[in-house]
C-alpha positions as CSV (number, residue, x, y, z in Angstrom):
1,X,-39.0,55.7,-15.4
2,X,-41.9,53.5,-14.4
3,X,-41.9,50.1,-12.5
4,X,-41.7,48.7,-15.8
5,X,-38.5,50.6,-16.8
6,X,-40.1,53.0,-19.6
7,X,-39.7,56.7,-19.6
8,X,-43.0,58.2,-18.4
9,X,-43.9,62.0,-18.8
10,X,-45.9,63.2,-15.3
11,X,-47.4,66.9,-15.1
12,X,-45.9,69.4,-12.8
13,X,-46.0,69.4,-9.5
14,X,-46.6,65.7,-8.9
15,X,-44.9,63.9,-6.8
16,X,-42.8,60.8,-8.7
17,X,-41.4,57.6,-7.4
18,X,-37.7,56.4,-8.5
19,X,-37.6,53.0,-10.0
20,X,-34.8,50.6,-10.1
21,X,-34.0,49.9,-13.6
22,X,-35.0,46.3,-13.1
23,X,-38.3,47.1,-11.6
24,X,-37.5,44.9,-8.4
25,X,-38.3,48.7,-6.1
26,X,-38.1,51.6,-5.9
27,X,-35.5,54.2,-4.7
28,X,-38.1,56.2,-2.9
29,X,-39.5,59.6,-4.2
30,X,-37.5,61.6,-6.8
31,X,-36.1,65.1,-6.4
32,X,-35.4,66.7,-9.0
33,X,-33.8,70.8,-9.4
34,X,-35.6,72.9,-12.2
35,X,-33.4,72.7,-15.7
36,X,-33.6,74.1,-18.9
37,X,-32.6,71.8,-21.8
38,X,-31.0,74.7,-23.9
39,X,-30.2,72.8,-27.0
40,X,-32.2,74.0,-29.7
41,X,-34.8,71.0,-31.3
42,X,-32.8,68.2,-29.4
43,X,-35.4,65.2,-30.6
44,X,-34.9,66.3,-34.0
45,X,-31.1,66.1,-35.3
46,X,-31.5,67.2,-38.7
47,X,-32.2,70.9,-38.3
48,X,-30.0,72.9,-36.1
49,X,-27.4,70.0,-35.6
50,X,-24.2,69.7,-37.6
51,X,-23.2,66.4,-38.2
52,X,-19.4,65.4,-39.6
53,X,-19.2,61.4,-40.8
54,X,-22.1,60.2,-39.0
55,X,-26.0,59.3,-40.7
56,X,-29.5,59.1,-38.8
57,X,-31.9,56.8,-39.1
58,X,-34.9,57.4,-38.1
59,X,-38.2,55.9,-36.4
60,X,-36.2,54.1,-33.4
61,X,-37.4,53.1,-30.6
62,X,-37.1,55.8,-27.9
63,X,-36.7,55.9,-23.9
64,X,-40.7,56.9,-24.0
65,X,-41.5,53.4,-26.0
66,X,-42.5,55.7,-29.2
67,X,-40.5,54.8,-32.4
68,X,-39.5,58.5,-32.7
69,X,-35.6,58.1,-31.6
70,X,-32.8,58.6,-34.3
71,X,-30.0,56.2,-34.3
72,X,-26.7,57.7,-35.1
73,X,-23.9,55.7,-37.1
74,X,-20.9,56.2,-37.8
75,X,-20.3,56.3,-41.7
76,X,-16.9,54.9,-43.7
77,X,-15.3,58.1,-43.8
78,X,-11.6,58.3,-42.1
79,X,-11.5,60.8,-39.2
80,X,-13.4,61.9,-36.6
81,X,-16.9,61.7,-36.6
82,X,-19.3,64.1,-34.4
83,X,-22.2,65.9,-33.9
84,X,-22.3,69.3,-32.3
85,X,-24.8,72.2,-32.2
86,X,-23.7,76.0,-31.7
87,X,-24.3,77.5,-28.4
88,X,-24.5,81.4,-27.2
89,X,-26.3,81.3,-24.4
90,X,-24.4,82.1,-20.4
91,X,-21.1,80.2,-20.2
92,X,-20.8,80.9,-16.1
93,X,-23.6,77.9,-15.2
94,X,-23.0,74.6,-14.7
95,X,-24.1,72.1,-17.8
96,X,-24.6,68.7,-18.1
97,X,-25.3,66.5,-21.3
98,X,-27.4,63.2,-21.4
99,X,-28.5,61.1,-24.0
100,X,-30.7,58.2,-24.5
């Protein structure tokens, strides 16, 4: 994020400064490990996602201040309600999940 609190993409290699959310300083320079974001089209949920009770809208407003998000909702089914995407890819690492 940038001192305003909006998700900024910065090229490799460049050194990048750690806002606080509220933009009142800075945490100093960020360190990141290299990662692989292994879920298959991630910024678009209606192709190799699999989606039980739940709609999209699209055209919200994402972390990167373009309206390209999708908002998920719950419908009026009964039950659980999810969204999941296959994986086959090494189960040995370590994962973690985010979302915005």
């Amino acid at each position: 994020m940038d001192s305003t609190g909006v998700v900024k993409s910065v090229a490799a290699n460049i050194a990048r400064v750690h806002y606080l959310p509220d933009g009142s300083g800075d945490y100093g320079l960020l360190i990141e490990p290299a990662a692989t974001n292994v879920c298959l089209q991630s910024e678009d949920t209606a192709t190799t996602w699999t989606n039980t009770g739940v709609a999209f809208s699209s055209s919200v407003l994402a972390p990167d201040n373009n309206y390209t998000a999708d908002e998920l909702k719950v419908d009026a089914s009964t039950g659980n309600h999810w969204i999941e995407q296959a994986y086959t890819g090494s189960t040995t690492n370590n994962f973690c999940a985010s979302v915005f």
